[in-house]
C-alpha atoms as a printed R data frame, in Angstrom:
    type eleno elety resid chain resno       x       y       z
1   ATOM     1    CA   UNK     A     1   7.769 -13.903 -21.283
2   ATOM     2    CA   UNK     A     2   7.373 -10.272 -21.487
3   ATOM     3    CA   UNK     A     3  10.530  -8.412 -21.938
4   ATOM     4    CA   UNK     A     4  11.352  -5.250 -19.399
5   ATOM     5    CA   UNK     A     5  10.389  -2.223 -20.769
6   ATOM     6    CA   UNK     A     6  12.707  -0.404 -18.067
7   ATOM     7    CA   UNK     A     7  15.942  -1.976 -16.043
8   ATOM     8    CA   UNK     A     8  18.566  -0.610 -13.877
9   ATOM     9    CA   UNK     A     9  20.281  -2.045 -10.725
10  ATOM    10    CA   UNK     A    10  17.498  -3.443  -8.621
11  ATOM    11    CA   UNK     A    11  14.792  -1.857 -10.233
12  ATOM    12    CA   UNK     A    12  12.892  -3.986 -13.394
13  ATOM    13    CA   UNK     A    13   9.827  -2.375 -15.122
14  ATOM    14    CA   UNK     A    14   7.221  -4.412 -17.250
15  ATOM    15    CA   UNK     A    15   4.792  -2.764 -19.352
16  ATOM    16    CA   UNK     A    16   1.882  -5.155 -20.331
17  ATOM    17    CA   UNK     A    17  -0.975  -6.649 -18.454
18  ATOM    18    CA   UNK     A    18   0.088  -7.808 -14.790
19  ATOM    19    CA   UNK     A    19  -1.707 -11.241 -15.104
20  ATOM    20    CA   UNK     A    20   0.652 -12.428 -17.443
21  ATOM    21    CA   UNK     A    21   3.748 -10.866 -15.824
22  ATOM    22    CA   UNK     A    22   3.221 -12.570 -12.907
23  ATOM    23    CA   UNK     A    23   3.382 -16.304 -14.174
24  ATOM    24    CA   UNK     A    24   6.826 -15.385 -14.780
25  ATOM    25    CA   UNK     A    25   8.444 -13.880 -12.014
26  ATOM    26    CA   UNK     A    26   9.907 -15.139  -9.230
27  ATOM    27    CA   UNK     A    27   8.651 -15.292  -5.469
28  ATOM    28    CA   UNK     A    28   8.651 -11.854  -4.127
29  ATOM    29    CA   UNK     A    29   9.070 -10.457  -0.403
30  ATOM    30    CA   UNK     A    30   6.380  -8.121  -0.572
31  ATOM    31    CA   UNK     A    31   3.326  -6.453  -2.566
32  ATOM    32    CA   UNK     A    32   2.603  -3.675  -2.510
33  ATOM    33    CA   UNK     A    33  -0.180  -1.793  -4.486
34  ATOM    34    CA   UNK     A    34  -3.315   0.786  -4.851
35  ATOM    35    CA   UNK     A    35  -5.214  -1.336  -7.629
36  ATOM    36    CA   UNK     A    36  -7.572   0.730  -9.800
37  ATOM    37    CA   UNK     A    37 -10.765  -0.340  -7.959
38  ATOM    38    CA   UNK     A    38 -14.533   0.852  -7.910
39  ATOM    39    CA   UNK     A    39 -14.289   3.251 -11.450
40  ATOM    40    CA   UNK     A    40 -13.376   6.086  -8.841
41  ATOM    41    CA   UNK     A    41 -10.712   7.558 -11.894
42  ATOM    42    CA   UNK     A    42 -10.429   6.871 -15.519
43  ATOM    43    CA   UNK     A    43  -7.375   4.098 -16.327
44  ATOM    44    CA   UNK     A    44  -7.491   5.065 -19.817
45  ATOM    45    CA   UNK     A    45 -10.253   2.421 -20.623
46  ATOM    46    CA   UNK     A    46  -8.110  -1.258 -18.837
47  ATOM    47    CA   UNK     A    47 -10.263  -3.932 -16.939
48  ATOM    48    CA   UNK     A    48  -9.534  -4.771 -13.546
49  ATOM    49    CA   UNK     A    49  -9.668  -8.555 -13.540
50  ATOM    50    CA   UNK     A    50  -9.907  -8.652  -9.230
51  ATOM    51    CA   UNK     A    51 -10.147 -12.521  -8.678
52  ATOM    52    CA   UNK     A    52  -7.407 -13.750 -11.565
53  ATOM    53    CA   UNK     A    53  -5.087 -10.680 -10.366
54  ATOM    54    CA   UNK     A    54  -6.167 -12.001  -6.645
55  ATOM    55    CA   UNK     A    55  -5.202 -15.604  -7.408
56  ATOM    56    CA   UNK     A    56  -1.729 -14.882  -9.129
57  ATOM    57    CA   UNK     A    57  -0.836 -12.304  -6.359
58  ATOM    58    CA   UNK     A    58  -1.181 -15.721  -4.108
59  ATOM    59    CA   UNK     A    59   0.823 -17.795  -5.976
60  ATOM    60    CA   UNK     A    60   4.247 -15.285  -6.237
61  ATOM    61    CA   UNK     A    61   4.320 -13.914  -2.770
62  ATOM    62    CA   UNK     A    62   6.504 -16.057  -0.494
63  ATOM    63    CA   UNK     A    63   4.679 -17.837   2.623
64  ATOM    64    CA   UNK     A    64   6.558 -14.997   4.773
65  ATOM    65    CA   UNK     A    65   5.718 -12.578   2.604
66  ATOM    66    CA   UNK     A    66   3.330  -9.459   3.446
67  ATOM    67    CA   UNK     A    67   0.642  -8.022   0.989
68  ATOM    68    CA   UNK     A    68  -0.560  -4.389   1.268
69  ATOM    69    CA   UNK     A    69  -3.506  -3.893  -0.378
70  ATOM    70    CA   UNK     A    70  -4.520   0.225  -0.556
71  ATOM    71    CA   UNK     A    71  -7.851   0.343  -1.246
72  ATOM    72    CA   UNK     A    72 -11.566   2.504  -1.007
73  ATOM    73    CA   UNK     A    73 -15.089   2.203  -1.978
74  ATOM    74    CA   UNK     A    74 -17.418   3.889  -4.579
75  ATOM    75    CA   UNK     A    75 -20.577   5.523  -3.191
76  ATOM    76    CA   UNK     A    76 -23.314   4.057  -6.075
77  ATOM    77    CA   UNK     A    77 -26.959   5.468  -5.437
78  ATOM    78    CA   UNK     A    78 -26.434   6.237  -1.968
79  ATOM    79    CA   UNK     A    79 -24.696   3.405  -1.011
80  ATOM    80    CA   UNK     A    80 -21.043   2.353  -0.695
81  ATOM    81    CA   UNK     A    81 -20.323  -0.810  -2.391
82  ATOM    82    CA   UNK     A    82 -18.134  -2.721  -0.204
83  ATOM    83    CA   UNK     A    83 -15.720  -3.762  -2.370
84  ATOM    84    CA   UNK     A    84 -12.883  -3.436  -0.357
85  ATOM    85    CA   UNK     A    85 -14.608  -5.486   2.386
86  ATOM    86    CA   UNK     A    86 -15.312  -8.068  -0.533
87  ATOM    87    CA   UNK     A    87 -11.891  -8.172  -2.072
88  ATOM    88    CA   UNK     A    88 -10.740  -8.668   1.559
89  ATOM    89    CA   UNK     A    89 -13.000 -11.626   1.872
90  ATOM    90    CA   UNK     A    90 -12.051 -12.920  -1.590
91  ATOM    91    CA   UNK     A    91  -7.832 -13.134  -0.060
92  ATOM    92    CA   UNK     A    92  -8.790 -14.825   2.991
93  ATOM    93    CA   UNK     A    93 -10.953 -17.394   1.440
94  ATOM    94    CA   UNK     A    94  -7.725 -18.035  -0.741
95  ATOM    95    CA   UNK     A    95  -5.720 -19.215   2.292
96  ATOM    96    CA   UNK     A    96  -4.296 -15.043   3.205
97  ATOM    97    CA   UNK     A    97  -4.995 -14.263   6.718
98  ATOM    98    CA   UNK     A    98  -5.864 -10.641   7.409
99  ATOM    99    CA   UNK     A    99  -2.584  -9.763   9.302
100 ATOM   100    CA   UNK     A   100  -3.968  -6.033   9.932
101 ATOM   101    CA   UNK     A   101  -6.721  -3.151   8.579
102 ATOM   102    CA   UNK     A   102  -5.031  -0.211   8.692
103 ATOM   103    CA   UNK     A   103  -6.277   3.218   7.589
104 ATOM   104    CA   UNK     A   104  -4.642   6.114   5.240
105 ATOM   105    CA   UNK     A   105  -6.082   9.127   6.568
106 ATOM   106    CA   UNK     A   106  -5.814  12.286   3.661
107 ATOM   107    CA   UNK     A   107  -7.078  15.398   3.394
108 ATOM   108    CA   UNK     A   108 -11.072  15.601   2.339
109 ATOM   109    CA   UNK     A   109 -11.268  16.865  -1.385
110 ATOM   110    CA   UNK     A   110 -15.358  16.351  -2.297
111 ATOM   111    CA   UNK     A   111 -17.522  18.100   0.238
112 ATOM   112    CA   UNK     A   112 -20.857  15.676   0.454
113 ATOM   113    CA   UNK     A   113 -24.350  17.423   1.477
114 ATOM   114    CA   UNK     A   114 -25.643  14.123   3.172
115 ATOM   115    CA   UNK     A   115 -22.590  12.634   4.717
116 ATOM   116    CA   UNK     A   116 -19.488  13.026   6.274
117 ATOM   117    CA   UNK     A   117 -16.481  13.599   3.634
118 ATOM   118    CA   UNK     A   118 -14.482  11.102   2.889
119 ATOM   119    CA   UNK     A   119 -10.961  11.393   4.110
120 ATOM   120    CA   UNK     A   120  -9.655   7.626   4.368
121 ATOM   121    CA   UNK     A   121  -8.613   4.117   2.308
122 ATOM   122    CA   UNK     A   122  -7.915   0.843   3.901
123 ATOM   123    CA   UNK     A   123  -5.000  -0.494   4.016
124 ATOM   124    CA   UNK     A   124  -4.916  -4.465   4.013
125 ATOM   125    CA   UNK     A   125  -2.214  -6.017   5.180
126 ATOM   126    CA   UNK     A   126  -2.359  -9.854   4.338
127 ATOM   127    CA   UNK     A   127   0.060 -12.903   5.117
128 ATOM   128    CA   UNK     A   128  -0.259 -16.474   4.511
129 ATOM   129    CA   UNK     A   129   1.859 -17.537   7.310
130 ATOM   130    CA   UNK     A   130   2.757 -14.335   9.353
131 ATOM   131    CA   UNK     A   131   5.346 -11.568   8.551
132 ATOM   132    CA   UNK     A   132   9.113 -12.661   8.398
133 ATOM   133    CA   UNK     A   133  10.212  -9.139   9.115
134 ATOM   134    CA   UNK     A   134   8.554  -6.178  11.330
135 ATOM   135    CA   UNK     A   135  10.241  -2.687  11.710
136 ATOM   136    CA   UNK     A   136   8.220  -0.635  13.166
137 ATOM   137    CA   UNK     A   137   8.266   2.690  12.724
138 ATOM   138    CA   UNK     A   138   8.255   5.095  15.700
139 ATOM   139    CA   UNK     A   139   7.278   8.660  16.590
140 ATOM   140    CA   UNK     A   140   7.952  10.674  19.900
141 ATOM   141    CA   UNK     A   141   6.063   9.965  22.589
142 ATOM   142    CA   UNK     A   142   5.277  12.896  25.166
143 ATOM   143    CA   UNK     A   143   2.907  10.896  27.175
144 ATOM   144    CA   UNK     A   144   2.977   9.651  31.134
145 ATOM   145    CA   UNK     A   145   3.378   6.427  32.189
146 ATOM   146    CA   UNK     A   146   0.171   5.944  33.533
147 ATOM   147    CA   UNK     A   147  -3.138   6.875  31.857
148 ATOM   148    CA   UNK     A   148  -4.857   8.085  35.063
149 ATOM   149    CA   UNK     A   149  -7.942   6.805  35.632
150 ATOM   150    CA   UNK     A   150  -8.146   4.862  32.411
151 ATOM   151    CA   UNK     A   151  -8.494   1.065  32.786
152 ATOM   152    CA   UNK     A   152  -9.250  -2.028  30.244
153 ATOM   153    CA   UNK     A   153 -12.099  -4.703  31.254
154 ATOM   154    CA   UNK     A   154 -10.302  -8.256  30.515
155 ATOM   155    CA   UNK     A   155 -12.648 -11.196  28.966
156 ATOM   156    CA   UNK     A   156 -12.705 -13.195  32.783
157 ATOM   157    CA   UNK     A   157 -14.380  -9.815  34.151
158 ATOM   158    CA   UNK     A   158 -10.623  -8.523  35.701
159 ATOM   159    CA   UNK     A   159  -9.441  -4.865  35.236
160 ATOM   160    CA   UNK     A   160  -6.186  -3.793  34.054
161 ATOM   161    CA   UNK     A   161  -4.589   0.005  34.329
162 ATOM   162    CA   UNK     A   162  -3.394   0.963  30.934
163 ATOM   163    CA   UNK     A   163  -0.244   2.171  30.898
164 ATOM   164    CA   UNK     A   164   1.787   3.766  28.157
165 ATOM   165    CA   UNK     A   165   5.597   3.647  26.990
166 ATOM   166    CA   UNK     A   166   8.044   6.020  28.584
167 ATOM   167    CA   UNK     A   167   8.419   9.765  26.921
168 ATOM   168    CA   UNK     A   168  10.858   9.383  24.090
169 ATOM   169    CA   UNK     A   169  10.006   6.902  21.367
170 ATOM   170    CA   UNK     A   170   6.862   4.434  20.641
171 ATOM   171    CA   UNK     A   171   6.133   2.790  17.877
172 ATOM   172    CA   UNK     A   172   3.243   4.274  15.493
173 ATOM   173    CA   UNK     A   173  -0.630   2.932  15.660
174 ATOM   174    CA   UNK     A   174  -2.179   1.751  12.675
175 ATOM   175    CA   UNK     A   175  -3.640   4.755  11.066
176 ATOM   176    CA   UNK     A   176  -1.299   6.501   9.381
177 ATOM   177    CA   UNK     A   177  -2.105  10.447   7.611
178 ATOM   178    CA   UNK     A   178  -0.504  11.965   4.606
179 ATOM   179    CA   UNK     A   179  -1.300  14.905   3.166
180 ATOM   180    CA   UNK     A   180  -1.760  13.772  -0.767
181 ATOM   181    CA   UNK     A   181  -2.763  15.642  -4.076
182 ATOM   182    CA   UNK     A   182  -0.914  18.199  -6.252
183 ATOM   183    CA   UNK     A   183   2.944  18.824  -5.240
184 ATOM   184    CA   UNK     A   184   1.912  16.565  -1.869
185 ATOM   185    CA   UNK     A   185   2.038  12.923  -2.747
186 ATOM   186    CA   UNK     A   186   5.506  13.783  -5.122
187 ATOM   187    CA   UNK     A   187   7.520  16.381  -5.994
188 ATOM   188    CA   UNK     A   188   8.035  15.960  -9.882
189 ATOM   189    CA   UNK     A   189   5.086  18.408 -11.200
190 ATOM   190    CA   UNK     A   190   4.870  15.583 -14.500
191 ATOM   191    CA   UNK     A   191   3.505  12.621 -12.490
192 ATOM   192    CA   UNK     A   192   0.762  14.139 -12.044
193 ATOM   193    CA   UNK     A   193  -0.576  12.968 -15.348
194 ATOM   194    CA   UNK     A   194  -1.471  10.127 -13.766
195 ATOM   195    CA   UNK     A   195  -5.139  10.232 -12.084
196 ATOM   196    CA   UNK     A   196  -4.400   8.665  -8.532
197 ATOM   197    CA   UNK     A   197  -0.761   9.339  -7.196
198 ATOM   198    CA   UNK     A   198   0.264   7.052  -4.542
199 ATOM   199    CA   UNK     A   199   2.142   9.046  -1.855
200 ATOM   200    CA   UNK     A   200   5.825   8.287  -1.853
201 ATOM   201    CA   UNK     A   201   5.742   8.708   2.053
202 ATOM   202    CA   UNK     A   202   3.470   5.926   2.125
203 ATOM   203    CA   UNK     A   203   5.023   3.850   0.041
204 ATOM   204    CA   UNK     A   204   8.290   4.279   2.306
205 ATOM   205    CA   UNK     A   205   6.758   3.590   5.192
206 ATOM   206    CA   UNK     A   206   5.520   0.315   4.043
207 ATOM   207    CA   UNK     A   207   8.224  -1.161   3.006
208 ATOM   208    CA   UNK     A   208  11.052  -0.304   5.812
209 ATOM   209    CA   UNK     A   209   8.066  -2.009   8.432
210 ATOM   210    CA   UNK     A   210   7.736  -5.365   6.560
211 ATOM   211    CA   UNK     A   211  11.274  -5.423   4.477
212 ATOM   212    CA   UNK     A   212  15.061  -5.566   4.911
213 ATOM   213    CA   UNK     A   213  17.209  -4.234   2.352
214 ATOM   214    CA   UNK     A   214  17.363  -6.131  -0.821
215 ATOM   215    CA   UNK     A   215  13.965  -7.978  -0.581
216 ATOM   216    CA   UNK     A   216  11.718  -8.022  -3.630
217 ATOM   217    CA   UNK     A   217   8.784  -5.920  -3.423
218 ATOM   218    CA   UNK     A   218   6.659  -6.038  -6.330
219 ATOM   219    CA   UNK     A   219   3.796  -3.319  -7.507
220 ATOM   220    CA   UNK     A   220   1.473  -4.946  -9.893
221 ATOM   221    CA   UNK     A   221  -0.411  -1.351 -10.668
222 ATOM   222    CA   UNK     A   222   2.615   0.352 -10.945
223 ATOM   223    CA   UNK     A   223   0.653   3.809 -11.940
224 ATOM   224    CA   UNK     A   224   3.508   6.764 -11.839
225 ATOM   225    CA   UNK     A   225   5.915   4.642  -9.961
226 ATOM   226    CA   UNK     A   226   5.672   5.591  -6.120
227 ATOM   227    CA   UNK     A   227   6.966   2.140  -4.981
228 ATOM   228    CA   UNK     A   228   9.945   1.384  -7.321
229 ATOM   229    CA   UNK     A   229  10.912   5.435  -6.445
230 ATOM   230    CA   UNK     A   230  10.748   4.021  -2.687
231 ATOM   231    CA   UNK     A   231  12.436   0.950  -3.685
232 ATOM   232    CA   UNK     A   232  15.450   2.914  -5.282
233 ATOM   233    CA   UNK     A   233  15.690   5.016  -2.202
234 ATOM   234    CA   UNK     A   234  15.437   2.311   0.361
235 ATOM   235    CA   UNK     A   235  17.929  -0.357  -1.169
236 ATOM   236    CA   UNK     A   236  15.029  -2.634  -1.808
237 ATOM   237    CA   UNK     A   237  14.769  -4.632  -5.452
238 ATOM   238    CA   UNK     A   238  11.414  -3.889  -7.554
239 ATOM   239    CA   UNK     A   239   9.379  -5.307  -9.927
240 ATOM   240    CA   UNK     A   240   6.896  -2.866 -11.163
241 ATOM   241    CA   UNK     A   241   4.201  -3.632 -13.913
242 ATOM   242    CA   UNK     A   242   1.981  -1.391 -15.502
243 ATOM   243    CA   UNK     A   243  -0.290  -1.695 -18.514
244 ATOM   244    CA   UNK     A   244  -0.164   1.676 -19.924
245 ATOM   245    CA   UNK     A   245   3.106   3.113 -21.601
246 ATOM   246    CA   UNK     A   246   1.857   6.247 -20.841
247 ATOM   247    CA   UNK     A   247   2.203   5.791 -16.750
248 ATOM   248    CA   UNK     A   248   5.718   3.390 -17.551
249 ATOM   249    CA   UNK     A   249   7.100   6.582 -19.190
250 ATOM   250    CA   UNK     A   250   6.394   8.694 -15.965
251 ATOM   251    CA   UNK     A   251   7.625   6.057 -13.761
252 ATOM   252    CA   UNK     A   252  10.922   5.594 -15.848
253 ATOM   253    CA   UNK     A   253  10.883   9.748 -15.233
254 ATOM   254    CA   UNK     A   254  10.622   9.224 -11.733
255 ATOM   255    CA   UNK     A   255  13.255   6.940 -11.191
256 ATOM   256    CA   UNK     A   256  15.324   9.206 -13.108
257 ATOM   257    CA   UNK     A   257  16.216  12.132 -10.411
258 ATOM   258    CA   UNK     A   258  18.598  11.792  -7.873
259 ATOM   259    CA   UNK     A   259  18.199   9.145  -4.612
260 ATOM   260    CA   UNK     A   260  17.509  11.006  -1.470
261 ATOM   261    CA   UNK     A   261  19.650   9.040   1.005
């Protein structure tokens, strides 16, 4: 077994390679995770072994548990590749049903002369036997009640009015934006050694929808630490595992400033 590189109350950090961590942790509550996928930034040279990494992430989530899987596609000779819809495929033919697809709108950052600029990820969201917990996070709502005029065609040829919840408070579709990049996803200017930052905000929202306090969430690409910072924050336990020292460090870093609530 691999011994912590990093430990305080709650929080455990593993530096080495996240297939072997994994055959020795316990059942988590949640994973959560932006894998390095499609060559879209340098990872200092690692291998992403998808289908092991994809096969162990089965075994330690619990049966209630809920994957999030943050993820985007490479455009290769003028095509995308797909991967995300493949890696997708690859966790339901394991026995994960597809629980959601939800989107992580950003702002564009590489103008493209021949298509539309990219300004979104997926978001998987993958159970094996649907989510224990839901807490859903809500906005204000300044809407009627009644969409006038708007109406849904049913499958037996009926219509329905669509109506919307009262003004005050409704719970949040399944896109979600965040403005990410430089002094956006974090505040600590040093994290930004790292190539991809995971938004904090993103991170947070995750895990107060699908966890209570104290759960386990573990983050097998633990990059600059996003989701044990969350995890600190939140009152949630983490397991985070990252291959390179270099990104531990910055975690470790991370986890060192103060707890906002």
């Amino acid at each position: 077994m691999i011994k912590p590189y990093y430990e305080e109350k709650n929080i455990t950090i593993y530096c080495g390679d996240c297939l072997e961590v994994m055959k020795n942790i316990e059942p988590v509550d949640m994973i959560l995770t932006s894998p390095p996928y499609d060559d879209l930034r340098s990872y200092q040279g690692f291998k992403f072994d998808f289908k092991n990494i994809a096969n162990e992430i089965f075994k330690v989530l619990k049966n209630d548990g809920i994957l999030i899987w943050v993820t985007g596609d490479q455009t290769v000779d003028g095509s995308e590749t797909a991967t995300s819809f493949k890696q997708a495929i690859y966790f339901k033919d394991l026995g994960f049903k597809l629980h959601d697809t939800m989107i992580y709108l950003k702002d564009p950052r590489y103008p493209d002369s021949v298509r539309y600029s990219q300004a979104f990820e997926y978001m998987f969201v993958f159970t094996k036997t649907g989510p224990k917990t839901f807490n859903p996070i809500q906005k204000k709502n300044n809407s009627s009640y009644l969409v006038k005029g708007c109406y849904n065609r049913n499958k037996n040829g009926t219509i329905t009015k669509v109506y919307r919840p009262s003004r005050g408070e409704a719970n949040m579709v399944n896109y979600w934006y965040y403005s990410a990049g430089y002094m956006k996803s974090a505040k600590d200017k040093y994290i930004f050694e790292h190539p991809a930052i995971f938004p904090e905000s993103l991170a947070m929202d995750h895990i107060i929808s699908w966890t209570n306090e104290n759960d386990i969430v573990l983050d097998p690409f633990l990059g600059s630490g996003a989701t044990a910072r969350a995890c600190k924050d939140l009152g949630r336990k983490c397991i985070g595992i990252e291959i390179s020292k270099e990104y531990c460090d910055i975690a470790v870093k991370r986890l060192a400033q103060e707890v906002l609530f």
